[in-house]
C-alpha positions, 0 to 999 in steps of 0.5 A, spaced: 500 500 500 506 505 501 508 504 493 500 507 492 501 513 497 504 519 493 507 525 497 505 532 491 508 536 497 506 539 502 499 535 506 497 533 500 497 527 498 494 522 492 492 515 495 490 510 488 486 504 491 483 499 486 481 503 481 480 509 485 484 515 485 483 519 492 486 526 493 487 529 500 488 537 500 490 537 493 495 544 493 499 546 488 498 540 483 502 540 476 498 540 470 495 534 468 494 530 473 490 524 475 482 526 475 479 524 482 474 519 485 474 522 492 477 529 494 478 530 502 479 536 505 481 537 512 480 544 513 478 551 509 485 553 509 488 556 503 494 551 503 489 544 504 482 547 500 484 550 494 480 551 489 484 552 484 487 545 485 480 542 487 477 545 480 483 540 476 482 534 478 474 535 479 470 528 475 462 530 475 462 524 479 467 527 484 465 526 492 467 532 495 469 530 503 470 535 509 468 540 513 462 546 511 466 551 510 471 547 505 465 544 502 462 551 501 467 552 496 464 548 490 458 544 487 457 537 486 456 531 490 458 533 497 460 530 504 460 534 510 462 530 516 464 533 524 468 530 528 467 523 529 463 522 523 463 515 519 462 515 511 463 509 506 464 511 499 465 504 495 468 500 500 474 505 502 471 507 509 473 514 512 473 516 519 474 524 522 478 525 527 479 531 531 485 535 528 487 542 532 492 546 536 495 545 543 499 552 544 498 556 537 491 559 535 492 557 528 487 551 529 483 552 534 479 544 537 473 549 536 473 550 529 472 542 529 477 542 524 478 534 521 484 528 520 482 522 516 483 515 517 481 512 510 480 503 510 482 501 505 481 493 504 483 494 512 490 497 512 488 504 516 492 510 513 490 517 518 491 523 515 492 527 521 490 534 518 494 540 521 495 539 529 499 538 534 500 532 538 493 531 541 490 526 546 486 522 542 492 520 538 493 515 544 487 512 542 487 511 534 489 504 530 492 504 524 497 501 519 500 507 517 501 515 519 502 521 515 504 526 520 506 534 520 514 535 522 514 542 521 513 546 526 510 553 527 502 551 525 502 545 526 507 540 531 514 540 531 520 534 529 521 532 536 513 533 537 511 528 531 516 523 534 511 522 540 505 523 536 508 516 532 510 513 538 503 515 542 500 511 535 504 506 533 503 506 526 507 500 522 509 505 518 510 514 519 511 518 512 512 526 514 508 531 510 507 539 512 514 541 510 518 543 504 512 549 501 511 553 507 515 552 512 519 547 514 524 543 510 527 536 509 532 536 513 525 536 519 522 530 515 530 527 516 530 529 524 524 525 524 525 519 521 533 519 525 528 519 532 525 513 531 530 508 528 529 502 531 522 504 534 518 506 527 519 505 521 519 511 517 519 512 509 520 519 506 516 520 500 519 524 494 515 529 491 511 527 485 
């Protein structure tokens, strides 16, 4: 399942499954690629609600998956979920988890704001949106873990590392560096932390 997960930079990611092609806050995309089955938008940020990116990959039977505010943003078939909502859209199975900030205003838990954990074919991958390390981590299963490394909006490094270890994925692959804020050498530091504890896989932009 890794080799079906493409870093695009950033948060953003394309996940192929099947013949499904699922896109996670698309940003920043190049020209020409893949259209989506399923678009999953964490938040109505810029960066992880782009309309222009979203308006790329958009099919007619797109299903557009997120919080109100991100959804507000376009037509078509639409998914609203809330914090611990669950849909199932053709056998992937999707879960919204909570995503927010512990010490930092950008991402307030009130907003309700959202992660996803995808199943697919039952290999769990969570998303975890823009956030900090958050209790509920403890209590989330899954194979494998896409984490934000880069500090400033969402947790640091040495904050992800914890996180990782507080989910105990098979497998942790960072994101949220490299456009913004943060760089590779975050995504290094990360990776360097947990050896022998976690495996953790760099993915090379797409």
């Amino acid at each position: 399942m890794v080799d079906n997960i493409y870093w695009l930079g950033h948060s953003s990611f394309k996940i192929k499954y099947l013949s499904k092609v699922i896109y996670i806050d698309p940003f920043k995309l190049k020209e020409g690629e893949e259209k989506a089955d399923i678009i999953l938008m964490t938040h109505p940020h810029f960066d992880h609600t782009s309309e222009e990116d979203v308006k790329k990959i958009l099919k007619d039977d797109t299903v557009l998956v997120g919080v109100e505010e991100s959804l507000a943003k376009f037509r078509g078939n639409k998914k609203a979920l809330k914090v611990g909502d669950k849909i199932n859209i053709d056998n992937i199975e999707i879960f919204s988890v909570p995503a927010y900030n512990v010490d930092k205003k950008f991402h307030p838990k009130s907003n309700g704001w959202l992660g996803f954990i995808l199943n697919l074919g039952g290999v769990k991958i969570y998303h975890t949106g823009d956030t900090d390390r958050i209790p509920e981590m403890k209590n989330i299963k899954v194979n494998i873990a896409l984490l934000p490394v880069s500090g400033t909006y969402v947790m640091s490094a040495d904050e992800a590392v914890q996180s990782a270890i507080d989910i105990k994925p098979d497998i942790a692959i960072p994101m949220h560096y490299g456009e913004i804020v943060g760089s590779l050498d975050d995504a290094l530091k990360f990776k360097k932390a947990l050896e022998g504890k976690i495996k953790v896989i760099i993915k090379e932009k797409n």
